[in-house]
KOLRO-210726 format. One line per field, with one value per atom (N, C-alpha, C): residue number from 0; residue in three letters; atom name; x, y, z. Coordinates in pm, whole numbers, plus 50000, padded with zeros to 5 digits. Layout:
resi	NUM  ...
resn	Ala  ...
name	CA  ...
xx	X  ...
yy	Y  ...
zz	Z  ...
end
This chain:
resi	0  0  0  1  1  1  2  2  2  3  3  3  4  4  4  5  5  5  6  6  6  7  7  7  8  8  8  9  9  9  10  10  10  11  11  11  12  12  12  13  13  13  14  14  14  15  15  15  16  16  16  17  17  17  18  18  18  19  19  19  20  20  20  21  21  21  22  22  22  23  23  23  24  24  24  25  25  25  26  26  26  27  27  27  28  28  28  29  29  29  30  30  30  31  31  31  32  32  32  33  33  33  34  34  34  35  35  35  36  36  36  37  37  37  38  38  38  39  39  39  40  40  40  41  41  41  42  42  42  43  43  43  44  44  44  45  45  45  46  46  46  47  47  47  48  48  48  49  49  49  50  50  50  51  51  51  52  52  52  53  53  53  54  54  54  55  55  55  56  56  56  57  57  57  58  58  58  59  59  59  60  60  60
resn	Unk  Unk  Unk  Unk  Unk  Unk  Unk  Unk  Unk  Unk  Unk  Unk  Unk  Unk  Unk  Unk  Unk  Unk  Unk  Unk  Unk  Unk  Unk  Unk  Unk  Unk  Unk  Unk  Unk  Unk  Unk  Unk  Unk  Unk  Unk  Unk  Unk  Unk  Unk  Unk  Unk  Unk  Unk  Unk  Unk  Unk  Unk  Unk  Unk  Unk  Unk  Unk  Unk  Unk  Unk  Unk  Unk  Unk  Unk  Unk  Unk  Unk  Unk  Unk  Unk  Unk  Unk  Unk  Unk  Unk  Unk  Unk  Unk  Unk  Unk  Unk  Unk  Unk  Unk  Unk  Unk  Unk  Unk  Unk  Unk  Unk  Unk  Unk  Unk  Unk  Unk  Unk  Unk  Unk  Unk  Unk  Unk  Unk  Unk  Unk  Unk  Unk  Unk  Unk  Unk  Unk  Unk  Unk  Unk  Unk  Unk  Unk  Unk  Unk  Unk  Unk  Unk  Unk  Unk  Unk  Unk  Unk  Unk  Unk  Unk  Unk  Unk  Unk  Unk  Unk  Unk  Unk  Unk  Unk  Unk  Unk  Unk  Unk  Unk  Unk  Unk  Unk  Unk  Unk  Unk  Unk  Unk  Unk  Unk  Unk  Unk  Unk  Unk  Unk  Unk  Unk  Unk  Unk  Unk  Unk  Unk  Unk  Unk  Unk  Unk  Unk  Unk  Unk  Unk  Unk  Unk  Unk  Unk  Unk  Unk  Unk  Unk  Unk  Unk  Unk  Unk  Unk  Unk
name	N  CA  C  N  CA  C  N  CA  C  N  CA  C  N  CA  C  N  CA  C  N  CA  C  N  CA  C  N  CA  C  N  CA  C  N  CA  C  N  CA  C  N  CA  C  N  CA  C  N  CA  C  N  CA  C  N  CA  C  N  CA  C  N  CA  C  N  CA  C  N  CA  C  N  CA  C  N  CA  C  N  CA  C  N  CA  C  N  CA  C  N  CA  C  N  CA  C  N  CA  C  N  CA  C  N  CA  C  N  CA  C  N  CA  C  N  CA  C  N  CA  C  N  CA  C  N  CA  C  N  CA  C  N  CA  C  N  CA  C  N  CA  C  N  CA  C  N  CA  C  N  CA  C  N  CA  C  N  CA  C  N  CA  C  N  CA  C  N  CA  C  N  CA  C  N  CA  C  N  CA  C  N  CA  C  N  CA  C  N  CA  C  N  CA  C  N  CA  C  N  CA  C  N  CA  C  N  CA  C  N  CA  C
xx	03172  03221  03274  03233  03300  03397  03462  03601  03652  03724  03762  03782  03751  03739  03901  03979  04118  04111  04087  04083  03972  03878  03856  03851  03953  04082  04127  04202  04282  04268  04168  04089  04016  04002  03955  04072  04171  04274  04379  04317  04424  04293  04191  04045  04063  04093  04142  04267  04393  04520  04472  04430  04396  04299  04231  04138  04220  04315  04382  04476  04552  04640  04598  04436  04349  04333  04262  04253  04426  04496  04616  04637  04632  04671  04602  04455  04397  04410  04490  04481  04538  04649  04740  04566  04508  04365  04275  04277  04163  04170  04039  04037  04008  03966  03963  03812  03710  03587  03637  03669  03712  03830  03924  03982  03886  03810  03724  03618  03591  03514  03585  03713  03827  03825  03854  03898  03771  03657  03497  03510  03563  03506  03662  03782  03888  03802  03760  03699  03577  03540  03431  03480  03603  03694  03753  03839  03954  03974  03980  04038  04123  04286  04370  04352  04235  04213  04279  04242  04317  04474  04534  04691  04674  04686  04655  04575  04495  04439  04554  04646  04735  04892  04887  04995  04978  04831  04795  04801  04821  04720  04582  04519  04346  04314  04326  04247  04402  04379  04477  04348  04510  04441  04513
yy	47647  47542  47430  47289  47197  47151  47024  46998  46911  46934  46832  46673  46566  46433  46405  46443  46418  46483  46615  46632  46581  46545  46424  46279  46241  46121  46197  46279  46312  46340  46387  46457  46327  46225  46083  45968  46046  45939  46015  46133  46221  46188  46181  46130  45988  45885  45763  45757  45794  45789  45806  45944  45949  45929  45832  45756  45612  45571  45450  45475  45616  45618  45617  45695  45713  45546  45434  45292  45236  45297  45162  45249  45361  45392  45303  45284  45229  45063  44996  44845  44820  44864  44818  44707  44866  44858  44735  44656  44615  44456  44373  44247  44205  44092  43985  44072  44054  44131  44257  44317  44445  44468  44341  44324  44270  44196  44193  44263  44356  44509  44564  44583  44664  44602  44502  44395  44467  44427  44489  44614  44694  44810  44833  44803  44795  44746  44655  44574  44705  44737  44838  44954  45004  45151  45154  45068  45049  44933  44941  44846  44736  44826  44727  44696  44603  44572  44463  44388  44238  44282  44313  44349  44420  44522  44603  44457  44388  44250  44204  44159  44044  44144  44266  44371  44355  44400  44468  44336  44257  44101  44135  44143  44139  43977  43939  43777  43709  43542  43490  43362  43313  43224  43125
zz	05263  05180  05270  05221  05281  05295  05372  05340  05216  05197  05085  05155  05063  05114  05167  05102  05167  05309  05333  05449  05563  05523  05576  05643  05550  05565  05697  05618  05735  05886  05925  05998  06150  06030  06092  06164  06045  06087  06214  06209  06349  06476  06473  06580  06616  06543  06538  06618  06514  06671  06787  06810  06905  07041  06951  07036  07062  06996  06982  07152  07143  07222  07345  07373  07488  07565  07413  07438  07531  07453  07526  07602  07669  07781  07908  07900  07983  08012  07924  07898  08004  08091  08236  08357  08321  08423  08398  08285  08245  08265  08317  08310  08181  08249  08095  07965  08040  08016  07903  08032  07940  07827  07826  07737  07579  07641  07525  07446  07549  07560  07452  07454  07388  07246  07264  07116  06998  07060  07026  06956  07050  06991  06862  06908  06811  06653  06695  06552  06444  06566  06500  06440  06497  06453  06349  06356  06264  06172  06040  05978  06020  06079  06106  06265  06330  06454  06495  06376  06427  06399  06364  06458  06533  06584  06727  06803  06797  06893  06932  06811  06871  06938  06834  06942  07059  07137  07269  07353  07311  07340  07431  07377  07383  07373  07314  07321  07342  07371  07381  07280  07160  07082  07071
end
């Protein structure tokens, strides 16, 4: 039997943190490029990207 869609949610959104926390650990390291590398793939993951953008500062606008 499968999971239920809530656990699902859930399941995505504990894979997500934790791909989030993996991302800002590495931001100290990163140039401009790869700051935008980041912004990129933020946009593709997560809903709320554009805050985490202007949190992390990833772009300057």
């Amino acid at each position: 039997m499968g999971l239920s869609e809530r656990k699902k949610e859930i399941n995505c959104r504990r894979k997500r943190r934790a791909q989030l926390a993996r991302m800002k650990s590495k931001l100290p390291t990163l140039d401009a490029a790869g700051k935008a590398r980041f912004a990129e793939k933020l946009r593709r993951m997560t809903p709320g990207a554009e805050q985490l953008i202007r949190d992390w500062n990833l772009e300057e606008k």
